[in-house]
VOGU-3710 file (C-alpha; in Angstrom, 3 decimals, decimal comma):
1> xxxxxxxxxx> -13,647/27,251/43,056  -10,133/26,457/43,148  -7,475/29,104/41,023  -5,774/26,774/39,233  -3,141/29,061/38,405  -2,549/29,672/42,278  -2,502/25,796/42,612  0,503/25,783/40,101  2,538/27,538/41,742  2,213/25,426/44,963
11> xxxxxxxxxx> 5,879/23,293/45,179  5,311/19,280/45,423  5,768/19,212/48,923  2,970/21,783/49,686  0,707/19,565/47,214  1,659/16,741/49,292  0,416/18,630/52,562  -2,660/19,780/52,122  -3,759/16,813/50,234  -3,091/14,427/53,028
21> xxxxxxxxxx> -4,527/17,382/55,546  -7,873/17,732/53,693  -9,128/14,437/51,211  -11,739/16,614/50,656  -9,659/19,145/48,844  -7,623/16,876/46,759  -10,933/15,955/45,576  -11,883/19,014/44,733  -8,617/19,348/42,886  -8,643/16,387/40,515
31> xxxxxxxxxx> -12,221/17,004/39,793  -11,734/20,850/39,062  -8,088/19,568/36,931  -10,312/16,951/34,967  -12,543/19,834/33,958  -10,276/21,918/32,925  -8,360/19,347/30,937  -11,955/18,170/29,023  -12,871/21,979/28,249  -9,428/22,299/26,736
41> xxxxxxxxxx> -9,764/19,153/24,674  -13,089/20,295/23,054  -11,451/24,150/23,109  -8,426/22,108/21,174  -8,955/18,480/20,488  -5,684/18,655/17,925  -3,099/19,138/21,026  -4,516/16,122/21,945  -4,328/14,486/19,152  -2,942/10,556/19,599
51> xxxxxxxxxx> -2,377/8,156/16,402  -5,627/5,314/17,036  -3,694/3,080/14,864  0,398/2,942/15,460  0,929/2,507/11,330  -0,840/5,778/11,064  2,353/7,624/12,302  3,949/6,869/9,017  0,930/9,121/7,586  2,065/11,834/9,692
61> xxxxxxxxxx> 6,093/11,516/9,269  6,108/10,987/5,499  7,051/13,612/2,963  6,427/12,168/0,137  4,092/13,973/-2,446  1,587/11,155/-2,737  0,279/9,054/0,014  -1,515/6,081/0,054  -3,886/5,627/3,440  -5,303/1,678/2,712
71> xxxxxxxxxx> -7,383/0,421/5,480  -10,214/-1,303/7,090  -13,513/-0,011/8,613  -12,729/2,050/11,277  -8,989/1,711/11,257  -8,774/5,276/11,915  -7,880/6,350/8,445  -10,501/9,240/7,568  -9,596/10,517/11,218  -5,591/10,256/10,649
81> xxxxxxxxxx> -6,067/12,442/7,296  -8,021/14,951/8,473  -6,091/15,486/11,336  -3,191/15,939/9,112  -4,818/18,405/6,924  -5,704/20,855/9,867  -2,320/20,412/10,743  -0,439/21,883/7,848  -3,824/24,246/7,757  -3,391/25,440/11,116
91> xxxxxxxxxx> 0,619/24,869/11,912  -0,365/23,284/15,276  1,576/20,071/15,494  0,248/17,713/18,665  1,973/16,856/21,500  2,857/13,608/20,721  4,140/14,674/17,176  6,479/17,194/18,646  9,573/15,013/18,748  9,182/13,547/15,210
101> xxxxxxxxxx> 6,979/16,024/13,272  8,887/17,117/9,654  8,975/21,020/10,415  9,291/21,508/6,347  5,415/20,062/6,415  4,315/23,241/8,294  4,244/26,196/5,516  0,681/27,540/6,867  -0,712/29,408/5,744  -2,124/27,331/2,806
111> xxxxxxxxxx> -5,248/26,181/-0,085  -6,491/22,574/1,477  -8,803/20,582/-0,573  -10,857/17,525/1,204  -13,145/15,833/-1,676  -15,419/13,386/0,034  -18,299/10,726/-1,776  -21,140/13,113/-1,653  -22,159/16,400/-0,050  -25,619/15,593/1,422
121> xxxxxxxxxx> -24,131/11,080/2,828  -20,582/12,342/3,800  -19,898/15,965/4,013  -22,077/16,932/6,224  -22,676/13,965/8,544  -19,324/12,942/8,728  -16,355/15,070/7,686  -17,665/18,549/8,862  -18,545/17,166/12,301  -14,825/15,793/12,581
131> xxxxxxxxxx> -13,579/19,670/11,925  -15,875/21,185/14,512  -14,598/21,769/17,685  -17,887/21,896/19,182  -18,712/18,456/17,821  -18,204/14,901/19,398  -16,915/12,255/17,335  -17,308/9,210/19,343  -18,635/6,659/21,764  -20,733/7,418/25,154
141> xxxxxxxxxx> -19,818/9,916/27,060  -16,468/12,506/25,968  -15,371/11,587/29,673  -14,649/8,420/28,776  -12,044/9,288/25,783  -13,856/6,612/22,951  -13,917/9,261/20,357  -12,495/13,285/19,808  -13,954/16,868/19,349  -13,069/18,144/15,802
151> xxxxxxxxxx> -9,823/18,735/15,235  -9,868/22,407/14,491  -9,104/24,093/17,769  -11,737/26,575/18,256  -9,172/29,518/18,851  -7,715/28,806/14,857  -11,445/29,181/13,310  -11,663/32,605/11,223  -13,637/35,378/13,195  -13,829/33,351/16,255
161> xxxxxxxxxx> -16,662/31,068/15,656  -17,412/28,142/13,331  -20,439/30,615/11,445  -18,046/33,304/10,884  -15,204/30,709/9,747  -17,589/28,608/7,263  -18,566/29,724/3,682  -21,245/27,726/2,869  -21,441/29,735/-0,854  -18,185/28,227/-0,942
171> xxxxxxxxxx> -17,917/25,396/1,007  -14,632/26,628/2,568  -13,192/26,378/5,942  -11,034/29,641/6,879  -8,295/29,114/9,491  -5,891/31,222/11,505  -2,928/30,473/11,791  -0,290/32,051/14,404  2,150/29,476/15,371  5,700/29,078/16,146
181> xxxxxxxxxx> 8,393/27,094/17,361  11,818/26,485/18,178  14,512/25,198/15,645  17,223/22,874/16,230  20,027/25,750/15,819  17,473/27,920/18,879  15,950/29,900/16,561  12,372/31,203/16,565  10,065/29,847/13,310  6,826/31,345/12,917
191> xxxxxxxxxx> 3,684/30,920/10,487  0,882/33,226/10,256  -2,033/34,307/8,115  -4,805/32,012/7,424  -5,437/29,078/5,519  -8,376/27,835/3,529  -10,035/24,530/3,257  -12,267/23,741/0,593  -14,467/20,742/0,830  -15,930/19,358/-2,316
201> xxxxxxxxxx> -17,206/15,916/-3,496  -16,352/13,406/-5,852  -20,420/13,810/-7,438  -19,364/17,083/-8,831  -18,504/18,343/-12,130  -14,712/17,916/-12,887  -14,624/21,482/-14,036  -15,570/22,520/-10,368  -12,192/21,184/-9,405  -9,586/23,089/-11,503
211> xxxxxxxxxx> -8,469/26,519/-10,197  -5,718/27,870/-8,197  -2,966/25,900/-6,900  -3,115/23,256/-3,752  -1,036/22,710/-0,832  -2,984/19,708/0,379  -5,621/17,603/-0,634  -7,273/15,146/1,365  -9,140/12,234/-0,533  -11,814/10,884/1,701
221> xxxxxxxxxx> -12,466/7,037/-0,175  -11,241/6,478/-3,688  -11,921/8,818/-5,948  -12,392/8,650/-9,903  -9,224/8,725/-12,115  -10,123/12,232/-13,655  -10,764/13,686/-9,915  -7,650/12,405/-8,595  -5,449/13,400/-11,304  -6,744/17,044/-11,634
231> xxxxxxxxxx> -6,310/17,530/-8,024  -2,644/15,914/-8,775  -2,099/18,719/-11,096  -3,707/21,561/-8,815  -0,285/20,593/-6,620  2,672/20,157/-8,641  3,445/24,008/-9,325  3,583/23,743/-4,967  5,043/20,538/-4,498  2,006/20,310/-2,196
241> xxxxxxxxxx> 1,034/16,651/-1,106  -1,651/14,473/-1,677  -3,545/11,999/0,719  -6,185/9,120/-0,049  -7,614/7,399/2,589  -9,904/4,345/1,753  -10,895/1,375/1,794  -10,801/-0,967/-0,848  -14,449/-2,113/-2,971  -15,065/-6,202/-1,312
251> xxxxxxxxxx> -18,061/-6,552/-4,080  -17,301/-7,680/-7,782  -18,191/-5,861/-11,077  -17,920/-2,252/-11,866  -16,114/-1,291/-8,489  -13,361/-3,031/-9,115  -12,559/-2,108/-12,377  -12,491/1,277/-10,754  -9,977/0,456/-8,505  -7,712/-1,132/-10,381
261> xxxxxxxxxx> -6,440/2,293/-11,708  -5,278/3,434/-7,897  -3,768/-0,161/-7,402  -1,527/0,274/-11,149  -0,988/4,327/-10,386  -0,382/4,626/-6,393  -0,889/1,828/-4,274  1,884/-0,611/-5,660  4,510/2,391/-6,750  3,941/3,384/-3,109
271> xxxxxxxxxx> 4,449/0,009/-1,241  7,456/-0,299/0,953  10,695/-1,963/-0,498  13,757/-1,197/-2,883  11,346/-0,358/-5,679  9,513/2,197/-4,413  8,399/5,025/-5,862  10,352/7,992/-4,746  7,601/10,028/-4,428  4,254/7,868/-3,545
281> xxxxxxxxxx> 4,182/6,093/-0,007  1,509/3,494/0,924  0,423/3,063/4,599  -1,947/0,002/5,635  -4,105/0,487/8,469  -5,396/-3,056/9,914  -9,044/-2,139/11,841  -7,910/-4,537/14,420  -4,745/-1,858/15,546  -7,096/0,579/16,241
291> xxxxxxxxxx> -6,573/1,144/20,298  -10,319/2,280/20,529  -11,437/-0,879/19,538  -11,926/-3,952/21,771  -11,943/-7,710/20,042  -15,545/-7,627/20,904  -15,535/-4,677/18,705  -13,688/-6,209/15,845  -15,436/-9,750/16,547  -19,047/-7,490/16,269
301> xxxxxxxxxx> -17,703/-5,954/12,861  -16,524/-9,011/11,433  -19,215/-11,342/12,222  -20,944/-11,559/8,834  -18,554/-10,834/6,647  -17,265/-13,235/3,926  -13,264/-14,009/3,672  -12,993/-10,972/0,719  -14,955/-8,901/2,344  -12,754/-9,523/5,955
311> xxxxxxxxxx> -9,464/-9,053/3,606  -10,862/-5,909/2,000  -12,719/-4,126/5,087  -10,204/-5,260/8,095  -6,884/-5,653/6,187  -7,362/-3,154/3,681  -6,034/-5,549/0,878  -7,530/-5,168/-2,808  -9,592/-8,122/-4,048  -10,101/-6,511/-7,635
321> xxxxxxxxxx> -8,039/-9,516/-8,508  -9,750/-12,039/-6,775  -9,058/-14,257/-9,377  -5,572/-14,179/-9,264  -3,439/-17,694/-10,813  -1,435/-17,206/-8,301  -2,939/-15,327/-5,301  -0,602/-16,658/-2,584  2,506/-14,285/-4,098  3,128/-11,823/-1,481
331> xxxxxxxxxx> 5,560/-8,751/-2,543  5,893/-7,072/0,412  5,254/-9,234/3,309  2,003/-11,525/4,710  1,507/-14,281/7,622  1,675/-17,765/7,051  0,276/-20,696/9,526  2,169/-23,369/9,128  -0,605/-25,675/10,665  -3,517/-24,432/8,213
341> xxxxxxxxxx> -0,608/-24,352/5,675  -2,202/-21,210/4,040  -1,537/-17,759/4,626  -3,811/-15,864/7,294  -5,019/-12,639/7,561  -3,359/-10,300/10,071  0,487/-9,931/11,343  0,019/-10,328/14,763  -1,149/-13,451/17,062  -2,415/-16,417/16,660
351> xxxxxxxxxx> -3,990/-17,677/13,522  -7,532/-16,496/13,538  -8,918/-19,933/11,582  -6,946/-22,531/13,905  -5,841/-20,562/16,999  -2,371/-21,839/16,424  0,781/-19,270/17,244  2,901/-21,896/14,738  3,026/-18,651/11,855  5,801/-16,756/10,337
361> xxxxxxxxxx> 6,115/-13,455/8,116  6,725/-14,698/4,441  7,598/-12,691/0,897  7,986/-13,551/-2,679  10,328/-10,537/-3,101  13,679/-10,081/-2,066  16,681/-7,842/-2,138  19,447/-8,382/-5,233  22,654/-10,309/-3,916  25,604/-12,011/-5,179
371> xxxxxxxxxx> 25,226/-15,435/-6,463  27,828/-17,947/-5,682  30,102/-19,644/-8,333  28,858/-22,944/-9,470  25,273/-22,234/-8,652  23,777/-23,318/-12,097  21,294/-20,629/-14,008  18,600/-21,463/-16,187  17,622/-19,022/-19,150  13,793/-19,385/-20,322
381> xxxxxxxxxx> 12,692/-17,507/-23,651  9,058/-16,525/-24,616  9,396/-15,182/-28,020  6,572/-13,100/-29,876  6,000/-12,175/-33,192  4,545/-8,284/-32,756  5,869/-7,788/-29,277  9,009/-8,230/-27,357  10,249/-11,370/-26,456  10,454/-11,829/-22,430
391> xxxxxxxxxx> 13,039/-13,316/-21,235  14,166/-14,453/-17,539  16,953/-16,186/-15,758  16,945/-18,229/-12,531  19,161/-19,850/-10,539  18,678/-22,918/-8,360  20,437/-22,885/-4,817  22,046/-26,482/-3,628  19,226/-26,833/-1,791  16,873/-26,539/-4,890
401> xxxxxxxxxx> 15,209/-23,336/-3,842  15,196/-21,383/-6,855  15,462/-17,445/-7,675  14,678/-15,090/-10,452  17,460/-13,290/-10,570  17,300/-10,946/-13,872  14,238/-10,399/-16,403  14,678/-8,502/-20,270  12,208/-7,528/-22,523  13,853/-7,443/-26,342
411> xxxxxxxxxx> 12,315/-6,873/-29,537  13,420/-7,436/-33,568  14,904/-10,072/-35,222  16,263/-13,398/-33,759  19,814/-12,070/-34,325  18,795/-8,784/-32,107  17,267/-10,663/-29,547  20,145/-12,793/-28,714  22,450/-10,038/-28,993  20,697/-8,079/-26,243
421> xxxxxxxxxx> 20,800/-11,673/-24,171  24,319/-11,772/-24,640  24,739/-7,886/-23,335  22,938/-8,861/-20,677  24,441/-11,853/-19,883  28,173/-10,534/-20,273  26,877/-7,371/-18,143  25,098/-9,516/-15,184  28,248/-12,472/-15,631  25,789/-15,057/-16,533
431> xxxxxxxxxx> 26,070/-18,310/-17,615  23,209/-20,464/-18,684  23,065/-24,176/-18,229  20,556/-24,726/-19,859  17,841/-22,451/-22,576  14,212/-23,222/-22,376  11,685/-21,983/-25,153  7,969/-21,126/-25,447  7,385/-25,047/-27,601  4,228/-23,105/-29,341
441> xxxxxxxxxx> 5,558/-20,198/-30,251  9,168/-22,359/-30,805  7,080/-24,417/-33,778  5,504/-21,167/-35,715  6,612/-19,946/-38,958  7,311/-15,924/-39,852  7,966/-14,036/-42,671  10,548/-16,818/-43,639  8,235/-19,563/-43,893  8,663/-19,725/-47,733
451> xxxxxxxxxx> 12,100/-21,498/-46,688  10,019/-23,731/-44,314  12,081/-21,877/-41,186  10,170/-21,942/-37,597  10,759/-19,543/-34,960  12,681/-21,676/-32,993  15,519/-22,776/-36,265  15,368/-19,111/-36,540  17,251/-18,479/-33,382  19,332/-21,413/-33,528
461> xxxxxxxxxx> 20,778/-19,660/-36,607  21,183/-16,684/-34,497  23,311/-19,138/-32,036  20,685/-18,997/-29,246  20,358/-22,975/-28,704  17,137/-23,932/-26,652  15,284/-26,721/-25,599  11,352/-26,748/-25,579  9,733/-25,947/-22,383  6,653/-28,091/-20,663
471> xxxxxxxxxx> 3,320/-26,091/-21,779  1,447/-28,154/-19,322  -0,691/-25,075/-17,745  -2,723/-26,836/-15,066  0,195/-28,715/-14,091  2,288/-26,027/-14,819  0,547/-23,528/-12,349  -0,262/-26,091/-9,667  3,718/-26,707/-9,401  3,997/-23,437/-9,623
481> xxxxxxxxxx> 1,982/-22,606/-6,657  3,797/-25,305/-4,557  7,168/-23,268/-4,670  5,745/-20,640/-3,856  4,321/-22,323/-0,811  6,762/-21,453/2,586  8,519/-24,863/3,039  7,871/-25,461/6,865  11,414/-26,673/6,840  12,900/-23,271/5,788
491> xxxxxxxxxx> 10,353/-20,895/7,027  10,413/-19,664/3,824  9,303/-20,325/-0,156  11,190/-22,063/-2,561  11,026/-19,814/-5,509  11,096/-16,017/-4,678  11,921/-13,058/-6,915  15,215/-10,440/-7,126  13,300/-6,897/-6,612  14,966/-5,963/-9,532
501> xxxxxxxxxx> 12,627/-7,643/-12,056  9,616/-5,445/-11,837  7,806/-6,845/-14,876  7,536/-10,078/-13,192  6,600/-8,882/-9,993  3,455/-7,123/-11,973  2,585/-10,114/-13,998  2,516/-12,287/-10,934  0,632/-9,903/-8,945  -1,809/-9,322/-12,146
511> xxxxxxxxxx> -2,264/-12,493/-14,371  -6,146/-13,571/-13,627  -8,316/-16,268/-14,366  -11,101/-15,935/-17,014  -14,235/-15,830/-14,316  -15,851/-12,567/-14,701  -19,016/-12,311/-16,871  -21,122/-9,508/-17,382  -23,379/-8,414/-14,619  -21,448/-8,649/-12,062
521> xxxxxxxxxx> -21,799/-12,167/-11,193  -18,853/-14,824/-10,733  -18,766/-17,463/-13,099  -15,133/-19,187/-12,414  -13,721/-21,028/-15,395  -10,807/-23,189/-16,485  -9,134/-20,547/-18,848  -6,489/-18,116/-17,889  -6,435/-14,323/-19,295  -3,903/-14,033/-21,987
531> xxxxxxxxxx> -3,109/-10,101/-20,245  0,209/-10,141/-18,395  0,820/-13,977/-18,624  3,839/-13,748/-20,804  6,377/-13,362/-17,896  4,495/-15,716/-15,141  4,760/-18,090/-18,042  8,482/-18,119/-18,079  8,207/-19,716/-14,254  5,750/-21,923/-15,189
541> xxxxxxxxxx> 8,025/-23,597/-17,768  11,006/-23,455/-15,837  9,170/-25,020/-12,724  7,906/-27,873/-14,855  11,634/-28,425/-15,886  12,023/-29,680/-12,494  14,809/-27,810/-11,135  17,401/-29,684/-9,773  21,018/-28,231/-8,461  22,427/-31,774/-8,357
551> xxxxxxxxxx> 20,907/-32,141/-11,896  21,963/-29,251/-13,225  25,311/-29,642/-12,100  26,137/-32,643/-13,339  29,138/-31,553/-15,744  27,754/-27,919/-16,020  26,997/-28,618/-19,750  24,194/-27,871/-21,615  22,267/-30,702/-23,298  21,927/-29,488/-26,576
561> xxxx> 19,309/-31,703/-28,639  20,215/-32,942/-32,195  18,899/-30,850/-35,535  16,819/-32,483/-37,630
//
């Protein structure tokens, strides 16, 4: 047996030597060095540790209290939280986090939390092995590097052992934690003490979950509202963090529904862009950026799966509203093929239907910025009795693209409703063109129908002038959807969205189809929901104005129409 340590101190000329004296003992060396390296990985898989999925660095980089982990089968999500939880649990940070690790994330030691789907499918075949340091977590032969030993190095484990470490009364993990490191101004930082992780599921009682305070939790699939937001509460007295990594339901009916709370509370708050949520990120993993994974792999995974189900287990994208009016609006950013003219699943390389490398990265969404003089802005109304009136303006480019470029919700009276459009004009240095107005709502009496007054005289009287809108809805939303098209031309869509109209944004993302019965199954139909169509009807009518810069231009003067 060779002493390694002997071998270290040989200089690199001396290496060079007796390697090219003896074959035989260079042999000997690498095979001796590639034992000692694979003990070491299974002693301490987490020095190891490499991000399978590039995205997944975000996971480990991000502060923010709530984090979103969104992602296909086997896109390395369950392995990129639970690495992150022994982290903070143990204050080991990996080699290959060293240089971009937040040091404020180490505070060990501290109360972790990983709630899983059940105890007896998930906890025990899945999630404890991936702790273990004496487990392996992959494919063939640890050799070959397809896979990990738990991420727990062996030396952190309470008592010295896994048995001694592991409550089972308790289903808690206990940790040791002795680390340190060296600041940016030299100085020495140490953690020590030892950490516990409890692991729990998401078929027990929600009284199992309250208790002390949490550093960490570590959501293993989506969990139920009343789970998730008691854990939420376990780590606000902390400021301790919370991370859900899952993929999203690909079957209709009850699942969905279930989902849709996550999508409303987290996921969108949390997606990247000027409206963010200052304390929520959301991370996609796509299962074909996995490194592990060959396109055999991927091809073998994705064989028999239907175009929702590809979207929901691949891309991680919801399809709770699958029957979206309008499911081409992107607000963050998706792939378009310009030969299949529709968009395509993935971000990089060719288009997966065609084969064609004729795409482009397209959004719906973009960043406020000044609009030029003389570019002509259309105001549309959609009054309600019992709720507030919303309200939009947008404003057609010569090249008659056209942006959203503010949104207002107002409520009261016709006079109070075109006072607040006249703060917000004067504020924003609007000024309309033209007015467009709800016709249906425009024709309906209120309390003042004794003096035979409709809505629409009502706010004439209030000096708020407006023409009646197109309520064509079939060829209202097929117009609709062909702006939001990318024009091949442009490379980009004719109607997009200032980031600074979020109730838009939501109704655009959330305004369905009537084509869910009871059951379960899919019955599509020729009705839209009435729930969140009152802004996405504001484009509808102003797209069916056909907006034209040249026409709109054409003196700058709004066409009033005659009373009568």
């Amino acid at each position: 047996m060779l002493d390694l340590a002997e071998l270290g101190a040989l200089s690199q000329d001396e290496l060079i030597a007796r390697a090219r004296a003896s074959p035989e003992w260079l042999r000997m060396v690498l095979l001796q060095t590639t034992r000692a390296v694979e003990d070491d990985r299974k002693n301490c898989q987490l020095a190891y540790y490499q991000v399978r999925n590039p995205d997944a660095l975000r996971v480990h980089t991000s502060t923010k209290r709530e984090i979103a982990v969104v992602g296909g089968n086997r896109s390395s999500k369950t392995d990129t939280m639970l690495a992150e939880v022994v982290i903070q649990a143990s204050g080991h940070i990996p080699l290959s986090l060293m240089s971009v690790y937040p040091r404020e994330k180490i505070r060990a030691p501290i109360r972790a939390r990983i709630v899983c789907n059940s105890l007896t499918d998930t906890l025990e075949p899945v999630i404890k092995p991936k702790l273990r340091p004496d487990q392996w977590n992959g494919v063939g032969d640890p050799a070959e590097g397809r896979g990990h030993w738990g991420w727990v190095p062996r030396h952190c484990l309470a008592g010295g052992s896994w048995e001694k470490a592991w409550s089972e009364r308790y289903r808690t993990l206990h940790i040791s934690v002795d680390s340190y490191w060296r600041g940016p101004d030299g100085q020495i930082n140490s953690v020590s003490g030892t950490s516990s992780i409890q692991l729990m599921s998401y078929d027990q009682d929600l009284s199992a979950f309250a208790g002390s305070s949490l550093h960490l939790v570590g959501h293993d699939e989506l969990p139920p509202p009343d789970i998730y937001r008691e854990n939420r509460l376990r780590t606000l007295d902390v400021r301790g963090q919370i991370i859900t990594a899952f993929t999203p339901p690909d079957e209709p009916g009850a699942a969905q529904a279930d989902a849709t709370w996550f999508f409303d509370e987290v996921y969108e708050p949390g997606l990247p862009g000027p409206d963010q949520h200052e304390n929520i990120e959301t991370v996609t993993l796509f299962t074909e950026r996995n490194t592990i994974l060959s396109p055999k792999d991927i091809e073998a995974i994705a064989s028999r799966m239907t175009d929702e189900q590809r979207a929901a287990r691949l891309y991680g994208r919801f399809i709770h509203l699958s029957g979206l009016v309008y499911p081409i609006f992107e607000r963050t950013h998706a792939t378009w093929c310009y030969r299949c003219q529709k968009r395509v699943l993935g971000l990089d390389g060719p288009c997966p239907a065609c084969h064609g490398d004729d795409t482009g990265a397209f959004t719906h969404v973009v960043s406020p910025f000044p609009i030029p003089a003389g570019w002509p802005v259309v105001m549309v109304i959609d009054p309600h009795p019992r709720k507030p009136d919303a309200i939009g303006w947008f404003v057609v480019t010569p090249s008659d693209d056209a942006i959203l470029i503010g949104e207002l919700e107002a409520q009261g009276t016709a006079h109070d409703v075109t006072r607040a459009i006249r703060e917000f004009e004067e504020a924003h240095q609007i000024r309309p063109v033209k007015r467009l107005m709800d016709p249906n709502i425009a024709t309906e009496t209120n309390d003042r129908m004794q003096r035979g007054w409709t809505i629409r005289k009502e706010y004439d009287a209030a000096g708020l002038r407006c023409d009646l809108a197109n309520d064509e809805i079939n060829a209202g939303i097929a117009q609709v959807d062909e702006f939001l098209r990318p024009d091949p031309r442009t490379r980009r869509p004719r109607l997009t969205f200032f980031s600074t109209c979020p109730r838009m944004i939501y109704g655009m993302t959330h305004w369905t189809w009537d084509e869910w019965v009871r059951g379960g199954d899919r019955e599509p139909k020729e009705k839209v929901r009435d729930r969140h169509k009152d802004f996405p009807d504001l484009v509808r009518y102003f797209v069916l104005d056909r907006p034209s810069f040249r026409g709109y231009t054409r003196g700058m003067v709004f066409q009033h129409r005659r009373r009568g």
